[in-house]
C-alpha positions as CSV (number, residue, x, y, z in Angstrom):
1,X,0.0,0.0,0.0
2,X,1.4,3.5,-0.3
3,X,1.5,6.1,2.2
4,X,-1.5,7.8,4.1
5,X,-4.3,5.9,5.8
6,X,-5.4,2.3,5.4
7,X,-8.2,2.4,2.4
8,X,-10.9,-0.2,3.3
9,X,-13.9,-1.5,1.7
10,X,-16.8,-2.6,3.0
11,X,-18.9,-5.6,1.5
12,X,-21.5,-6.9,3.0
13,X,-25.2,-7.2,2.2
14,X,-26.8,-5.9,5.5
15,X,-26.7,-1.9,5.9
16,X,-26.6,-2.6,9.6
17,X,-22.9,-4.6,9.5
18,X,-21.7,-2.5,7.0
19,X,-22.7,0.5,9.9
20,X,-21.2,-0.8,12.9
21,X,-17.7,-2.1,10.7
22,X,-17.8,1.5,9.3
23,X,-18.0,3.1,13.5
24,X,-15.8,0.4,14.1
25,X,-13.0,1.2,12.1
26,X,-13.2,5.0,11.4
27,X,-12.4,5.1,15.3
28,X,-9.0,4.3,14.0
29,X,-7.3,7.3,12.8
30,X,-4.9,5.6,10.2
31,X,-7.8,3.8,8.3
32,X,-10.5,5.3,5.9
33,X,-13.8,3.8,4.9
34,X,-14.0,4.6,0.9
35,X,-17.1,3.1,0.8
36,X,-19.9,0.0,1.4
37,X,-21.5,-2.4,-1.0
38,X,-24.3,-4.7,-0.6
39,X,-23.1,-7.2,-3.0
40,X,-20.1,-8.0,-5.3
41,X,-21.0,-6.6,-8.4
42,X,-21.6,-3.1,-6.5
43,X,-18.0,-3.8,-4.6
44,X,-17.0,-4.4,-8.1
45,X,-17.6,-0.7,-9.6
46,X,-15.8,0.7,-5.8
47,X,-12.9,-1.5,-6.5
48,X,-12.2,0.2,-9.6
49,X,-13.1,3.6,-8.8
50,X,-11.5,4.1,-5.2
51,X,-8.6,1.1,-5.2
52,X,-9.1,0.5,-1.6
53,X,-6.1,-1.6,0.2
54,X,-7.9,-3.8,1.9
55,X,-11.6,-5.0,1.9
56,X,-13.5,-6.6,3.9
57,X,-16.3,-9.4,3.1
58,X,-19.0,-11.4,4.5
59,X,-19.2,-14.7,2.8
60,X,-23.1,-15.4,2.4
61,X,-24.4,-12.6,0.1
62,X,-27.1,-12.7,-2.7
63,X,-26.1,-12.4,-6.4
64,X,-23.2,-13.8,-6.5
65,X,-21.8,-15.5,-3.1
66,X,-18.6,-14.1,-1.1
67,X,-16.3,-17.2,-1.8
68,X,-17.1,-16.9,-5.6
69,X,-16.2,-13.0,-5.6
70,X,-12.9,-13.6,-3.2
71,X,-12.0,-16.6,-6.0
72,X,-12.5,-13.9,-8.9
73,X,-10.9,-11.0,-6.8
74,X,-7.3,-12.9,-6.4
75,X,-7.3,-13.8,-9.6
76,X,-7.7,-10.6,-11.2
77,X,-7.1,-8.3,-8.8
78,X,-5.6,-9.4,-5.8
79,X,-6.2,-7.6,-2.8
80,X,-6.1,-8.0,0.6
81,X,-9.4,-9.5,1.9
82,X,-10.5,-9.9,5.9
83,X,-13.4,-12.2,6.1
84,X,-16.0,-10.9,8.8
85,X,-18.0,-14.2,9.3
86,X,-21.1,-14.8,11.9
87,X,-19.9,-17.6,14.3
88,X,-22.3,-20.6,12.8
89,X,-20.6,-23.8,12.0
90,X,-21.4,-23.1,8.6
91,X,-20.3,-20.0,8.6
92,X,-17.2,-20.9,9.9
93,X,-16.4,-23.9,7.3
94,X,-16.8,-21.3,4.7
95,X,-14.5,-18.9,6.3
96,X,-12.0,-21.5,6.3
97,X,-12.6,-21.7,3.0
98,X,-11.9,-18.2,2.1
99,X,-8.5,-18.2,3.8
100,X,-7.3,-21.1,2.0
101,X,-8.8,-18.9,-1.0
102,X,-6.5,-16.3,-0.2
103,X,-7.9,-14.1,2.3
104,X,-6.0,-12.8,4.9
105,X,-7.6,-13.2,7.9
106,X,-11.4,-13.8,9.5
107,X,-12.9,-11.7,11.9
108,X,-16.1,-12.3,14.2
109,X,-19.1,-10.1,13.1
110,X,-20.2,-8.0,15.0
111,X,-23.7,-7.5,16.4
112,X,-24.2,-11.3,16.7
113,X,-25.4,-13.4,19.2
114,X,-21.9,-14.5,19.3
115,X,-20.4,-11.5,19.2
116,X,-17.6,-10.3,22.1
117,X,-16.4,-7.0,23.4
118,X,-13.2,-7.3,21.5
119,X,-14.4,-7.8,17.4
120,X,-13.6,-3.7,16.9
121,X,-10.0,-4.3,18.2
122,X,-9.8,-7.3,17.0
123,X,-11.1,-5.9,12.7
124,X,-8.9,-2.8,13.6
125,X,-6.0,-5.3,14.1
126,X,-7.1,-7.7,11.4
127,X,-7.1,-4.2,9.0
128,X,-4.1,-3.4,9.7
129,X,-2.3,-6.6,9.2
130,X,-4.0,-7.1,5.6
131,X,-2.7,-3.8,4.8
132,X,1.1,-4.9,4.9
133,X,0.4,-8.6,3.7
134,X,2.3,-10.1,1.0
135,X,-0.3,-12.3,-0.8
136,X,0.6,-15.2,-1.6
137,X,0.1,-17.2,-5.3
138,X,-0.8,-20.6,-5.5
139,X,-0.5,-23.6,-3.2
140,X,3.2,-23.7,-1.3
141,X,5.5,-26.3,-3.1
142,X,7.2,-28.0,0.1
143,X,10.7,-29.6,-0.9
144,X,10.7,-33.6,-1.2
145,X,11.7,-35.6,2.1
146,X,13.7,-38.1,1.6
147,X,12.4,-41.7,2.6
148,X,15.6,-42.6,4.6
149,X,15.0,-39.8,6.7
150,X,11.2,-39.9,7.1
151,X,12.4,-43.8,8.0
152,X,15.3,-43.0,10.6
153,X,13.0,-40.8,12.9
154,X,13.0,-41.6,16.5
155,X,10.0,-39.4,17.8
156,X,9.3,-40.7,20.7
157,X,10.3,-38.1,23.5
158,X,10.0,-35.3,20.9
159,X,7.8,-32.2,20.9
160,X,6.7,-30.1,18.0
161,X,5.5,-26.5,18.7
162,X,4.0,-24.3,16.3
163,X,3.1,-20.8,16.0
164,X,1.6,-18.7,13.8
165,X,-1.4,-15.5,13.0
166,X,-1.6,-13.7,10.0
167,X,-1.4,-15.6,7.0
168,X,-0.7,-18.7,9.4
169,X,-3.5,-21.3,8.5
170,X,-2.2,-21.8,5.2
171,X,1.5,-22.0,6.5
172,X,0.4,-24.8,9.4
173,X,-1.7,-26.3,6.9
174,X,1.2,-26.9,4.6
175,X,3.8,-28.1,7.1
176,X,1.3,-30.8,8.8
177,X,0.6,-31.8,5.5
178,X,4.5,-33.4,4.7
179,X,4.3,-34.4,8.1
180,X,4.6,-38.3,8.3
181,X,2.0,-40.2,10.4
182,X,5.1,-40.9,12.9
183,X,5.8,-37.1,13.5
184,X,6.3,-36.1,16.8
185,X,4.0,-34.9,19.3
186,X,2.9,-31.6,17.7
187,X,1.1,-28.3,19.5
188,X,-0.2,-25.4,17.7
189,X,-1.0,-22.3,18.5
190,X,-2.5,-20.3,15.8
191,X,-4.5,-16.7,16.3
192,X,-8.2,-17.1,15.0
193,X,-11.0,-16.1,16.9
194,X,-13.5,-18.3,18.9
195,X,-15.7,-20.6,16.7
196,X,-13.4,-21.1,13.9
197,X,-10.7,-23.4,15.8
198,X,-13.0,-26.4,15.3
199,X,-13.0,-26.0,11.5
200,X,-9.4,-25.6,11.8
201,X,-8.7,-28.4,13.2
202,X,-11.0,-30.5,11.0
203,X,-9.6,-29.2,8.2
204,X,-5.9,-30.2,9.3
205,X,-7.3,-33.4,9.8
206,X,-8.4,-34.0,6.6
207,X,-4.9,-32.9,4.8
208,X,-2.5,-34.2,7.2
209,X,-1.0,-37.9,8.0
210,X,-0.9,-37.2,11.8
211,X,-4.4,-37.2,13.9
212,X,-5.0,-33.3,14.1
213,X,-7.7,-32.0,17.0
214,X,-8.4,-29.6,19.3
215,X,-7.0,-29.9,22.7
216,X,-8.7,-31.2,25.7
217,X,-6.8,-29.9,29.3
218,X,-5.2,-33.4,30.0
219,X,-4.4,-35.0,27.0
220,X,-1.9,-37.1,26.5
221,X,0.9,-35.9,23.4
222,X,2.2,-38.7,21.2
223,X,3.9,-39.2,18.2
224,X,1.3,-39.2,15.3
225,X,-0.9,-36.5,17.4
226,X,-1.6,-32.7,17.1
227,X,-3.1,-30.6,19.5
228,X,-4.7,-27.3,18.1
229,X,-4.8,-24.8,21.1
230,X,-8.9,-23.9,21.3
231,X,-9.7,-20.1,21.3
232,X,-9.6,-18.3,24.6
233,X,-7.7,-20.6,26.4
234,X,-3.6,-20.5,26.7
235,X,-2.1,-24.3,26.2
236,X,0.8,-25.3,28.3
237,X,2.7,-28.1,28.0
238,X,3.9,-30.2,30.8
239,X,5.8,-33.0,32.0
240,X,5.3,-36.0,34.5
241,X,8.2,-38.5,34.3
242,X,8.2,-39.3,30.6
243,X,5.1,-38.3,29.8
244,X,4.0,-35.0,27.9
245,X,0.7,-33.7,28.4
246,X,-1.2,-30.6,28.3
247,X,-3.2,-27.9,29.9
248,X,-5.4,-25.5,29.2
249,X,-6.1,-22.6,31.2
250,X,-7.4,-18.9,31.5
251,X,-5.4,-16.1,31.9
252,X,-4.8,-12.7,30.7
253,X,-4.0,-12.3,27.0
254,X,-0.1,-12.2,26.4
255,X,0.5,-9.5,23.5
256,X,-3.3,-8.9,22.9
257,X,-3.6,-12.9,22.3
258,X,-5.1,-16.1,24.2
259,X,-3.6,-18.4,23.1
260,X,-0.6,-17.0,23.0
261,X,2.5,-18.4,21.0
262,X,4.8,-17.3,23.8
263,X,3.1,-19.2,26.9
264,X,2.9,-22.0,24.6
265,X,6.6,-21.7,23.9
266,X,7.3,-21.1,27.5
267,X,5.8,-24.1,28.7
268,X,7.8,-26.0,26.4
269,X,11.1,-24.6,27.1
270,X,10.6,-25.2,30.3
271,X,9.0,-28.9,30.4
272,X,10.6,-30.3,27.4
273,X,13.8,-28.1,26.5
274,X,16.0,-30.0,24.2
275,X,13.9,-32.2,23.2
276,X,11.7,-29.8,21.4
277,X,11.3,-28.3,18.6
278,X,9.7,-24.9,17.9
279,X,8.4,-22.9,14.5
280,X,7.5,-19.8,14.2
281,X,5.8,-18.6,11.7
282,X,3.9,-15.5,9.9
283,X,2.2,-13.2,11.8
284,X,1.6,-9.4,12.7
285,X,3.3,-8.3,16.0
286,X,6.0,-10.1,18.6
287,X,4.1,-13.2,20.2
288,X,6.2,-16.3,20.5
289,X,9.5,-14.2,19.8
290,X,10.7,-14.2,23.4
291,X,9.2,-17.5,24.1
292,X,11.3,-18.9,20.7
293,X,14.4,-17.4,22.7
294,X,13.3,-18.9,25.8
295,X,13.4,-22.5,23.5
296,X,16.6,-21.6,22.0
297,X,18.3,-21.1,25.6
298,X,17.0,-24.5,27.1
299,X,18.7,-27.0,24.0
300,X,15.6,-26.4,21.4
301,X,15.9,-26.4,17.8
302,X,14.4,-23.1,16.4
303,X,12.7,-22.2,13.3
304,X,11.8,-19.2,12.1
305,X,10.1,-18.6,8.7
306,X,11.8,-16.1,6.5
307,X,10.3,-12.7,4.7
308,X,10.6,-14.7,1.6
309,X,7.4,-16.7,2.5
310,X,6.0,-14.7,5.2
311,X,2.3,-13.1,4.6
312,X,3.2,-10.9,7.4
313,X,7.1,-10.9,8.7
314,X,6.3,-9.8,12.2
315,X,6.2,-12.2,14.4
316,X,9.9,-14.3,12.7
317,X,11.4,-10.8,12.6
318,X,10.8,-10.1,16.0
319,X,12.4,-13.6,16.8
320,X,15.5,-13.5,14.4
321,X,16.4,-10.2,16.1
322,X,16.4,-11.6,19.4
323,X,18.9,-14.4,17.7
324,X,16.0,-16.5,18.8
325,X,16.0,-18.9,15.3
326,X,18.8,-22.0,15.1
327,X,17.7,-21.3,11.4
328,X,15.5,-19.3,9.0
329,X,13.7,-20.9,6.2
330,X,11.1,-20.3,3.8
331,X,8.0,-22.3,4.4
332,X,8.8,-24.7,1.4
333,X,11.6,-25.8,3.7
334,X,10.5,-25.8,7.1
335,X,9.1,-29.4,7.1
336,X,12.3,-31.0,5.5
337,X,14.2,-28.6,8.4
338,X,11.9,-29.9,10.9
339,X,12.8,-33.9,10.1
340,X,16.4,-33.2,9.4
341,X,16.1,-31.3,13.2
342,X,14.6,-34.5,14.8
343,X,18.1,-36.4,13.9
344,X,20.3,-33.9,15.8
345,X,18.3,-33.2,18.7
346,X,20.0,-34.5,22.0
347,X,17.9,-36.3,25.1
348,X,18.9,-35.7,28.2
349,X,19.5,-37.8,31.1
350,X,16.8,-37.8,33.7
């Protein structure tokens, strides 16, 4: 985007949600509302004739449907999109949806029955992290992993933790999928708002060779298994002679976020140290980069992602200045890092 404030466009086919995202956001001094339409082919004509930076959309609007309009948009004029969604489980499968389409990130809409005190901050934030996104074209294209080294993994008293925001369900979504079904015990920590997590984790599911789930405070971690942190709770991990389990539990948010990367990271440099292994990925602001450092101190491998791949490089710059990352890699290579990590990692005598 070029200097001056944010541009954003509103789509959505109720005049009441396109009112309160207008109040919401012209609170904001750095962001200007050029303009609202009630369906694509109106946000079509505003497009061309204000070039807004960012735009928001509702997914479930008559003429043509949001998901068709966000396809057509990144092919032909790619822009950043922030998907305001009601909470429904429908609702939230097709804002899944969108972000795998390219949108940047999905937002709660307000007025709802599920609505919370925090969706203005929360679109405010979500505005301003489209704003500087690097969209990205076309599926990632991970490098191949080698059998031999998919076959010499010993997993068993590993940990895997993950972390990522803007941009970051596509960049778990392609690392879980190169992950063999003997990966190691995996957490994940990724920003989205409550009543999308479950879709998330669903989705992960589907694509990747490990079991993928939400967390449950207690359960076990094994090889094979990933744990998706649920929305408004931070997950810990902890240890009880050899075993690795989790919690959940409440808490203030650490850098505006529950969960937050960095009490996840915590947790594990503390409970598992050099046995672990952490990612951090794309994202707007500086969670998980002291808890990455934390890792680093206590034997962990540490990946960052690099700008290269980043849809925002916030959250790995803020890391790779702390000389928080063992190594920074584009997200292509983070899963063959990941597996060439497991071989070098030492175990410690208990």
């Amino acid at each position: 985007m070029t200097g001056g404030p944010i541009k954003v466009l509103i789509v959505d086919d109720s005049a009441v949600v396109r009112k309160l995202l207008a109040d919401a956001l012209r609170s904001d001094p750095d962001i200007h509302v050029v303009g609202g339409a009630a369906d694509p082919f109106v946000a079509r004509d505003l497009i061309l004739q204000h070039n807004p930076d960012v735009v928001t959309l509702d997914v479930e609007m008559p003429r043509m449907d949001g998901l068709s309009f966000l396809a057509k948009l990144m092919k032909h004029n790619p822009i950043p999109v922030v998907v305001v969604s009601s909470l429904t489980p429908d609702d939230s499968e097709l804002a899944l949806r969108a972000l795998q389409l390219g949108a940047v990130e999905v937002v709660p809409k307000p007025g709802s029955v599920y609505s919370t005190p925090d969706v203005p901050r929360r679109l405010v934030r979500a505005i301003r992290a489209a704003a500087v996104a690097q969209l990205r074209q076309g599926p990632v294209t991970a490098e191949p992993l080698p059998a031999s080294l998919i076959r010499s993994l010993r997993t068993t008293n590993k940990v895997l933790a993950l972390g990522a925001s803007t941009g970051g369900t596509k960049a778990i979504e392609a690392v879980l999928a190169q992950m063999p079904p003997t990966a190691p015990a995996t957490v994940i920590v990724q920003h989205m708002p409550m009543g999308f997590m479950a879709a998330f984790a669903r989705r992960l599911d589907q694509i990747s060779p490990m079991q993928v789930r939400e967390a449950v405070d207690g359960d076990d971690l094994a090889p094979g298994l990933a744990l998706v942190a649920p929305a408004k709770q931070h997950l810990l991990v902890h240890r009880s002679g050899a075993r690795y389990y989790v919690r959940l539990k409440d808490g203030p948010p650490v850098h505006y976020q529950k969960p937050s990367v960095d009490v996840l990271f915590q947790s594990v440099a503390l409970n598992v140290g050099p046995n672990a292994i952490g990612v951090l990925m794309t994202g707007m602001g500086a969670d998980g980069a002291k808890g990455m450092l934390a890792m680093r101190q206590a034997g962990a491998h540490t990946i960052a992602e690099s700008e290269k791949s980043c849809v925002v490089f916030g959250m790995p710059k803020e890391a790779i200045a702390l000389d928080a990352a063992v190594e920074v890699q584009p997200l292509s290579a983070i899963p063959h890092a990941i597996l060439t990590a497991l071989g070098k990692q030492p175990t410690p005598a208990r």
